[in-house]
C-alpha positions as CSV (number, residue, x, y, z in Angstrom):
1,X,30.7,-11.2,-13.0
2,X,30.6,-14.8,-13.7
3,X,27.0,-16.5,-14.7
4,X,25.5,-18.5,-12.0
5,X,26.4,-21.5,-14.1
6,X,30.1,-21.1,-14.9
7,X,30.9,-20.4,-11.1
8,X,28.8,-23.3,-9.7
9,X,30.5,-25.5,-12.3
10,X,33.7,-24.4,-11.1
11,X,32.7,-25.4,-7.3
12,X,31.7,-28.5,-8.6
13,X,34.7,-28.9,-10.7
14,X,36.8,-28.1,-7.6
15,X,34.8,-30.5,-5.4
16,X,35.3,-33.6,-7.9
17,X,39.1,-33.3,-8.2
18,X,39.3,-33.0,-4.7
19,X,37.6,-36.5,-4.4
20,X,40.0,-37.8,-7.2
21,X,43.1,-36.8,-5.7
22,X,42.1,-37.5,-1.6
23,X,43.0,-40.9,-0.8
24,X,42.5,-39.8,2.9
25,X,39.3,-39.0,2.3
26,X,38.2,-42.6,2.0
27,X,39.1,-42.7,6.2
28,X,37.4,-39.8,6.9
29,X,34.0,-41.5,5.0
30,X,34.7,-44.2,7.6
31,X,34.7,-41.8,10.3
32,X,32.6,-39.5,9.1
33,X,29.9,-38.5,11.4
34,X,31.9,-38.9,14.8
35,X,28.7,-39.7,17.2
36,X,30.1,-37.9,20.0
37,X,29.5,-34.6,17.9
38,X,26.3,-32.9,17.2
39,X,25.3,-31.5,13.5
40,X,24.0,-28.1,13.6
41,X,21.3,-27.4,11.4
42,X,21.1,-23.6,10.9
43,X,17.8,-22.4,9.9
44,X,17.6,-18.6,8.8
45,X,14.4,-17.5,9.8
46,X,12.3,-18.3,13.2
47,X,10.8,-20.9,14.8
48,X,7.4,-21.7,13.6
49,X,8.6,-20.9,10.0
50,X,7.9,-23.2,7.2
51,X,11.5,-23.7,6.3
52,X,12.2,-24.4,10.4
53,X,9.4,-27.1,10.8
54,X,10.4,-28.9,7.9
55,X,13.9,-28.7,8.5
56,X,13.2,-30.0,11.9
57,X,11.1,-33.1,10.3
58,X,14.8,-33.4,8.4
59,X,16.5,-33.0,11.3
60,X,14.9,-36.0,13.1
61,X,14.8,-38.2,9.9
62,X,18.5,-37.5,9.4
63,X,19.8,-37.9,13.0
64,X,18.0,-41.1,13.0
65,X,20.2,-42.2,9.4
66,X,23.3,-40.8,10.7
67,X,23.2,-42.0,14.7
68,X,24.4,-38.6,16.0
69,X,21.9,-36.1,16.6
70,X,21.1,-32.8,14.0
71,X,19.6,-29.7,16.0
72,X,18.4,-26.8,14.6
73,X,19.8,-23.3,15.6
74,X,17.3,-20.7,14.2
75,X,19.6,-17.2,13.1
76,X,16.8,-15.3,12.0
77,X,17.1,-11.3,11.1
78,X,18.3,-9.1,7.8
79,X,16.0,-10.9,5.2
80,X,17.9,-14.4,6.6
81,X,21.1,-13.1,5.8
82,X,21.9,-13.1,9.9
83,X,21.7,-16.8,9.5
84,X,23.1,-17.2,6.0
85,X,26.1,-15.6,7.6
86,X,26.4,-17.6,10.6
87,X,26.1,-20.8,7.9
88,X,29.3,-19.1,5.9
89,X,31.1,-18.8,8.9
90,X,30.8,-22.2,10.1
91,X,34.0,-24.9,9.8
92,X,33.7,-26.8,6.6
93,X,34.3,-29.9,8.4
94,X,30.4,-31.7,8.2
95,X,28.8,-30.5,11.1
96,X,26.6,-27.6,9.6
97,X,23.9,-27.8,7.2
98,X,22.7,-25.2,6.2
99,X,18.4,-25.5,5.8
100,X,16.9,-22.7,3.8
101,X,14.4,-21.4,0.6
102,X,14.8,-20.1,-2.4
103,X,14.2,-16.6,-1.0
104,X,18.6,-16.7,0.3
105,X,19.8,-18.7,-2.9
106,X,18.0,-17.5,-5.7
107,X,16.0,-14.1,-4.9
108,X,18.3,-12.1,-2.6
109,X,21.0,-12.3,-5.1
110,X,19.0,-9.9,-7.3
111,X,17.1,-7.5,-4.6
112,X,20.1,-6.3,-2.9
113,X,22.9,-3.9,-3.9
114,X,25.5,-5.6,-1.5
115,X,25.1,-9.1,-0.4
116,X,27.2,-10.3,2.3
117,X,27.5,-13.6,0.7
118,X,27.6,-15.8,-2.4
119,X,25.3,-18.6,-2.9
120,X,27.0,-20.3,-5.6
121,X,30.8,-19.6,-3.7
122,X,29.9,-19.6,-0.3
123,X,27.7,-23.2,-0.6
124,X,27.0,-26.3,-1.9
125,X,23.9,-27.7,-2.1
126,X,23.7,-31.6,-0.7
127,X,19.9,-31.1,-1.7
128,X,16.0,-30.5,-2.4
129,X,13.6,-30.6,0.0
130,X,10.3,-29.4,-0.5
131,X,8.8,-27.8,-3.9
132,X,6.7,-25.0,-2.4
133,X,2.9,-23.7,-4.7
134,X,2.2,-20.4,-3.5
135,X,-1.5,-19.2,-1.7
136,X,-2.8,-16.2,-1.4
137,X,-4.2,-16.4,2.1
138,X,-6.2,-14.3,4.6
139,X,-7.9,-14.2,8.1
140,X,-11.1,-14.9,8.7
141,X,-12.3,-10.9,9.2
142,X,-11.0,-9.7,5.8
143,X,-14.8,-9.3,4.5
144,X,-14.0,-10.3,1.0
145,X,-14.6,-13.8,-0.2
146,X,-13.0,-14.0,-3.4
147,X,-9.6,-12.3,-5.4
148,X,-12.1,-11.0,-7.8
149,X,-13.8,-8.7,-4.7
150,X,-10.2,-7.9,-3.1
151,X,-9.1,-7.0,-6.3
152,X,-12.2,-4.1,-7.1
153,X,-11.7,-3.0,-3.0
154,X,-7.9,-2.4,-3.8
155,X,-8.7,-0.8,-6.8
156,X,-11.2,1.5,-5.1
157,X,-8.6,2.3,-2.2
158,X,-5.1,2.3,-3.8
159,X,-2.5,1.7,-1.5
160,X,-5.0,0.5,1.6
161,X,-5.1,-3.2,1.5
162,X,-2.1,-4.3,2.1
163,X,-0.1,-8.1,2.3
164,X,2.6,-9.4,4.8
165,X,6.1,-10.6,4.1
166,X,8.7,-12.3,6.3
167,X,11.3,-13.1,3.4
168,X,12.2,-11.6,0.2
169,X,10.2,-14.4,-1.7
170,X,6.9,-13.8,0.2
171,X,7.9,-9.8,-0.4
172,X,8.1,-10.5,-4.3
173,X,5.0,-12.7,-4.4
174,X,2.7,-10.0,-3.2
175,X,4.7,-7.1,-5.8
176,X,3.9,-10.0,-8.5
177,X,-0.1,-10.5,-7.4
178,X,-0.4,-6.4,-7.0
179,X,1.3,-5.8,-10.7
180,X,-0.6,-9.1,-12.7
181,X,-3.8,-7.9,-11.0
182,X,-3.1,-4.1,-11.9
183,X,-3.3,-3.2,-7.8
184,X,-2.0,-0.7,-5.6
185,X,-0.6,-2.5,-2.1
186,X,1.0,-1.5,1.1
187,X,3.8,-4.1,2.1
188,X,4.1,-4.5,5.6
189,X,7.1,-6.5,6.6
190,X,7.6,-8.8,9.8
191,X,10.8,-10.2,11.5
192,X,9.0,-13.5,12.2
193,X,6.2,-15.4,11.1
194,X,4.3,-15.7,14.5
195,X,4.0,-12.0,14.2
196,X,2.6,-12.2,10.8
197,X,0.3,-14.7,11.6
198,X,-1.1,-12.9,14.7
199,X,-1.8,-9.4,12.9
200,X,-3.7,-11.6,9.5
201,X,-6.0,-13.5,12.4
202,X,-6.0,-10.1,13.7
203,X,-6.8,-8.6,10.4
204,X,-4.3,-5.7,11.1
205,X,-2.9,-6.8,7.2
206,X,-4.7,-8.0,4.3
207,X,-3.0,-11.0,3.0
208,X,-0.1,-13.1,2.4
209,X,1.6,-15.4,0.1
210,X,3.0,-19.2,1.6
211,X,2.7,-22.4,1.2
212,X,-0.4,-24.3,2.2
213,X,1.3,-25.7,5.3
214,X,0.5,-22.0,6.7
215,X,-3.0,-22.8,7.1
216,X,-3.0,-25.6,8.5
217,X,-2.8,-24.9,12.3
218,X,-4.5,-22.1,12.2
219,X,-7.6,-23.4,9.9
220,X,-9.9,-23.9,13.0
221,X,-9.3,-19.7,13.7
222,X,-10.4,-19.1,10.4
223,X,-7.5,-19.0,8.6
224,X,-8.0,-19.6,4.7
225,X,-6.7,-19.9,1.2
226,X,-8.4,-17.7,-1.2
227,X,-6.4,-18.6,-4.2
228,X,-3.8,-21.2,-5.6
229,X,-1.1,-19.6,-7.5
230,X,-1.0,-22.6,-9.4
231,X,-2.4,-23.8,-12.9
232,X,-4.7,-26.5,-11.4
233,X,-6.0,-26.9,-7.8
234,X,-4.2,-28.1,-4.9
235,X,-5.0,-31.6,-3.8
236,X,-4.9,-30.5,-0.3
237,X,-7.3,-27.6,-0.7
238,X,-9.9,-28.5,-3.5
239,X,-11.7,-25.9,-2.7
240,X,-9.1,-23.1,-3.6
241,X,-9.7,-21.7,-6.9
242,X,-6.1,-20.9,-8.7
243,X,-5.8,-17.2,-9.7
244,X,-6.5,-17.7,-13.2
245,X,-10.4,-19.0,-12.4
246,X,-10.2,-15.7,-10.7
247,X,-9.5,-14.3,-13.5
248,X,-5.4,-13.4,-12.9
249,X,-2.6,-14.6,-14.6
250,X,-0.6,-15.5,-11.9
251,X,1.7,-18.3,-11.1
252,X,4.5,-19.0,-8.4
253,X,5.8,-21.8,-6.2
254,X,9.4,-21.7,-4.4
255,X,11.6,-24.5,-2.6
256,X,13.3,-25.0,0.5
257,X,17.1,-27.1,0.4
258,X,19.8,-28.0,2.3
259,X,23.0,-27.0,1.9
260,X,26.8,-27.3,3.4
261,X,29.7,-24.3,3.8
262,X,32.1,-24.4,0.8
263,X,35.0,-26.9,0.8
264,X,33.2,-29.0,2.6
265,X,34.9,-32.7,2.2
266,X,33.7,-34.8,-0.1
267,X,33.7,-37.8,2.0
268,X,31.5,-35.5,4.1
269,X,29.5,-34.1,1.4
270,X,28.7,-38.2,0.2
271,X,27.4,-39.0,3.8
272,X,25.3,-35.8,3.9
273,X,23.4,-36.4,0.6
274,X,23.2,-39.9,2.0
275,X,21.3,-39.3,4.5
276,X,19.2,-36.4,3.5
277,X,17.7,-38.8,0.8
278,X,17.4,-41.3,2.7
279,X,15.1,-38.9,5.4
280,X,12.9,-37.9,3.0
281,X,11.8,-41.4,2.9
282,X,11.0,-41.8,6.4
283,X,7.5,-41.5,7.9
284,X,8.5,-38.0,10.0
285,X,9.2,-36.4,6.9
286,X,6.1,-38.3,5.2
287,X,4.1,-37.2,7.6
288,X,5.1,-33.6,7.4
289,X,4.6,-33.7,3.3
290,X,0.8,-35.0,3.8
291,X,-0.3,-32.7,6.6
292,X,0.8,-29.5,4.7
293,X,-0.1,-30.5,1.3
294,X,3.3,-29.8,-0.3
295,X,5.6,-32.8,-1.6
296,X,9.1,-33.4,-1.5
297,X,11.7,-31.9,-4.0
298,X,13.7,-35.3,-5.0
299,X,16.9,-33.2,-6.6
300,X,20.0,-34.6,-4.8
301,X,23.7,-32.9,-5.7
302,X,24.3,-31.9,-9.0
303,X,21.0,-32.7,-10.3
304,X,19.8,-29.8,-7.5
305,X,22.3,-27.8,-9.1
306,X,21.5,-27.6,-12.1
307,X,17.7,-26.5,-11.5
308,X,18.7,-23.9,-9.1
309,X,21.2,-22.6,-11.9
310,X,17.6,-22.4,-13.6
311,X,15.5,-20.5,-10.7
312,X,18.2,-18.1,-10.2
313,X,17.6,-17.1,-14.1
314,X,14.1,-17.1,-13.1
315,X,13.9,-15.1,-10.0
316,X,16.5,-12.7,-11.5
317,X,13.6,-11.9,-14.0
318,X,11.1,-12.1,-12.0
319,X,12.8,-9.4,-9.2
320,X,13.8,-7.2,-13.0
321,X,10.1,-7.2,-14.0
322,X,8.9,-6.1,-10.9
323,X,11.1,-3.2,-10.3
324,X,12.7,-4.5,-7.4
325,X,16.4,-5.0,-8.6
326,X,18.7,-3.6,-6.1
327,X,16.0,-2.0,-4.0
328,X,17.4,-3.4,-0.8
């Protein structure tokens, strides 16, 4: 099999002589959103979702930039491959983007045996959109207060705590705490992230791993970070020790990007980029970086290629080291 980097070189490759030889494509720039059509934002996983509210931030920013409106159209199901497939399906004419993590792109390719798709074949990426540091975070009846106590309790009681996972990234965080902290722990997976949510306030699971943004609605129930997986500590929650004050040598943060079906237009592509850029300077998506605590990615086209060609190196090791290569 081709390396990640040869065959996204060769997509890229194919996309710039495609540009060089398409006069038309200098009209279709011109016409290039039609405003009587509507931009489909698929999102992979279910409302409420980190990846959903921020593409819906996007959304707004970019239908705004574009003057044609972008909805999202959650397909969530199958690790996000439901969604990633509806994505692949779509006409590569500009009207879907394709809003998703690093979970689809960069950690699926290594967990399953059979993937239904091909990142690097089946899309190009127009661009970052959030860098994501990792928490380890809990409800408020989980009666430990610290990563140093859950750790002994789990040690005590292999197998009984247990941590939540609604994608194969938050799946992988938790197999990366349990084996850097020497743990036992029962994986419980969800189909959505309201139900995850519900059963940690409910304290029917231990723990999860997200992005700070997690916590923040639900703070007021009790909700709580009780480590940054991180060298230093979050801005937004000074008060979280990182995992190595708690004496674990454990680090992690993911992304969230948009991308577009292959063979995509150019023209189309250009427009796209365009206006993704310019939406992360707006004050919807400002907003949204400075209530979760999380800041935007700043990677547009090839530069965003060229760190995901990176991350999938990472994750691939990452998903070896665990034991978890082609367990799904």
């Amino acid at each position: 099999m081709k390396s990640l980097m040869s065959r996204r070189s060769f997509a890229l490759n194919s996309v710039a002589l495609g540009a060089a030889m398409g006069m038309p494509g200098m009209g279709f720039a011109q016409s290039f959103p039609d405003k009587s059509k509507t931009i489909k934002g698929i999102v992979p996983y279910s409302a409420g979702a980190t990846v959903d509210t921020l593409a819906r931030a996007y959304a707004q920013a970019m239908s705004e930039v574009l003057g044609t409106n972008v909805v999202i159209d959650n397909r969530p199901g199958a690790e996000a491959v439901i969604g990633i497939q509806a994505a692949k399906s779509a006409p590569a004419d500009g009207y879907t983007i394709l809003f998703t993590s690093v979970s689809t792109q960069s950690v699926n390719p290594h967990l399953f045996k059979q993937l239904t798709y091909d990142p690097v074949k089946d899309f190009v990426p127009l661009g970052g959109t959030m860098k994501v540091p990792f928490l380890m975070i809990v409800g408020p009846n989980l009666p430990y207060k610290s990563v140093k106590e859950f750790v002994a309790a789990a040690k005590a009681q292999p197998g009984k705590l247990s941590y939540a996972s609604v994608s194969a990234t938050t799946k992988l965080a938790g197999e990366m705490f349990a084996r850097a902290a020497g743990i036992k722990l029962l994986n419980i997976p969800y189909k959505n992230f309201a139900d995850l949510i519900s059963d940690t306030l409910a304290n029917r699971v231990s723990c999860f791993f997200a992005d700070g943004g997690a916590i923040t609605p639900y703070a007021a129930q009790g909700m709580r970070g009780m480590a940054a997986c991180t060298k230093t500590r979050l801005a937004r929650f000074p008060d979280v020790p990182t995992m190595e004050q708690e004496g674990i040598d454990f680090q992690l943060f993911g992304w969230h990007a948009a991308y577009a079906p292959a063979n995509t237009p150019p023209a189309a592509l250009a427009v796209l980029r365009d206006a993704l850029r310019k939406a992360e300077g707006s004050k919807v998506v400002k907003d949204y970086f400075a209530m979760g605590g999380t800041e935007p990615m700043n990677l547009i086209g090839d530069d965003f290629a060229a760190f995901e060609r990176a991350e999938y190196d990472r994750w691939g090791k990452a998903v070896r080291d665990a034991g978890l290569a082609g367990t799904m």
